[in-house]
N, C-alpha and C positions, 0 to 999 in steps of 0.2 A: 375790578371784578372780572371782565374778558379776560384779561391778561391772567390771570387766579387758573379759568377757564383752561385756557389755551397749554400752558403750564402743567397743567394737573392731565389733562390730554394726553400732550408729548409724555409724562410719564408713564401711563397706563399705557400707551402704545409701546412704548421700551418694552416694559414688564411681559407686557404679550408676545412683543418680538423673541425676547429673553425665553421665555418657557414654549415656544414654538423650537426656536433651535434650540434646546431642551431635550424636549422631546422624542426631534429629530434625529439629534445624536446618539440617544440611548436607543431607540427605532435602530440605528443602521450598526453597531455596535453590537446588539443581538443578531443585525442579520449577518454580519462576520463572522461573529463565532458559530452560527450554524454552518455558515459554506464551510470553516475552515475545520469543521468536526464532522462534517459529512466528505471531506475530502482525505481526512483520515481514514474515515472508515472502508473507503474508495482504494485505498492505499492499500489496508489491510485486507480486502479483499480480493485485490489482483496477485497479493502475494501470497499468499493462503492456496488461490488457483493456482500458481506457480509452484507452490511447493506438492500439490496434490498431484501436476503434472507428472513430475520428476516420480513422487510415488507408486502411481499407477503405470509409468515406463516402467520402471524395476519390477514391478511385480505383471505383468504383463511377461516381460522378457523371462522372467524365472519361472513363469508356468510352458514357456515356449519350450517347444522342444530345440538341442543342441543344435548350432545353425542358425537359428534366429540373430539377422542384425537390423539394426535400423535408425534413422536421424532423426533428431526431432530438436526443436528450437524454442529456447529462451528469449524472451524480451532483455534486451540489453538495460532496458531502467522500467523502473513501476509510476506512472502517472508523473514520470516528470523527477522522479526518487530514486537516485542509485541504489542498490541494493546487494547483496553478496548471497550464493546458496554453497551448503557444502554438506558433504556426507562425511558424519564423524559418529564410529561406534555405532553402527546403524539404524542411526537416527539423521531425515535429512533437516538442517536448519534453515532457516529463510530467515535475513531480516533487510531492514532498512542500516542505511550506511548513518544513519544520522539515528540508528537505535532508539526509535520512537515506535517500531510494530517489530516482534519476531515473533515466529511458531517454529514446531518441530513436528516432524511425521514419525514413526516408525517405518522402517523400512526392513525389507530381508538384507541380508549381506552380499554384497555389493564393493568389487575390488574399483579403485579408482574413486574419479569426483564426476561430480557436475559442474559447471559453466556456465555464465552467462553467452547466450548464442546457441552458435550448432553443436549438440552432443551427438555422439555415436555411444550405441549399446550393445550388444552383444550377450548371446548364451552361448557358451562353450564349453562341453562337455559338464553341462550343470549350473555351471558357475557361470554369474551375472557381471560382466565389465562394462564399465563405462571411461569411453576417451581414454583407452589403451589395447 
């Protein structure tokens, strides 16, 4: 009958161990996929600022009068995320190199590109350059 005891014990103690790391694992499993969907969003939101950057230069510089030059600087990666931006059809694009977030701005027209790093901009005689 002890032994029956002892027996039936060590079982229920398993069971318990068993649905404790259970638990556990589904507990830290939710908490991954929150950090790693709050790190997206993190992602998408630096680059979002990044593209709104580039935005607001161009049109800054196209209400400048002729004369207007000036630098300004790109983050070489977002959170850790390469990423690419470029003006095509005047619209700028931002995404991730690993094509998990892009946006696009409108923008006015705008000869040349943007860069990651130092850009130079320019109005000249109306018309908006960038890095030429």
């Amino acid at each position: 009958m002890i032994e029956t005891k002892k027996a039936q014990s060590a079982i229920e103690f398993i069971i318990l161990i068993g649905a404790i790391l259970f638990f556990l694992g589904a507990f830290l499993f939710y908490l991954y996929d929150r950090l790693a969907e709050q790190k997206e969003e993190a992602v998408l939101f630096f680059l979002d600022d990044t593209a709104l950057m580039v935005q607001s230069e161009i049109n800054l510089a196209a209400r400048s009068s002729s004369g207007y030059s000036r630098n300004f600087t790109l983050p070489g990666d977002i959170l850790g995320r390469a990423y690419s931006i470029e003006i095509v059809e005047s619209w700028v694009y931002a995404k991730t190199l690993d094509e998990k977030n892009a946006l696009a701005y409108p923008v006015l027209n705008v000869f040349g590109n943007v860069f990651n790093g130092t850009n130079s901009i320019r109005n000249f005689k109306g018309e908006v350059y960038l890095n030429s």
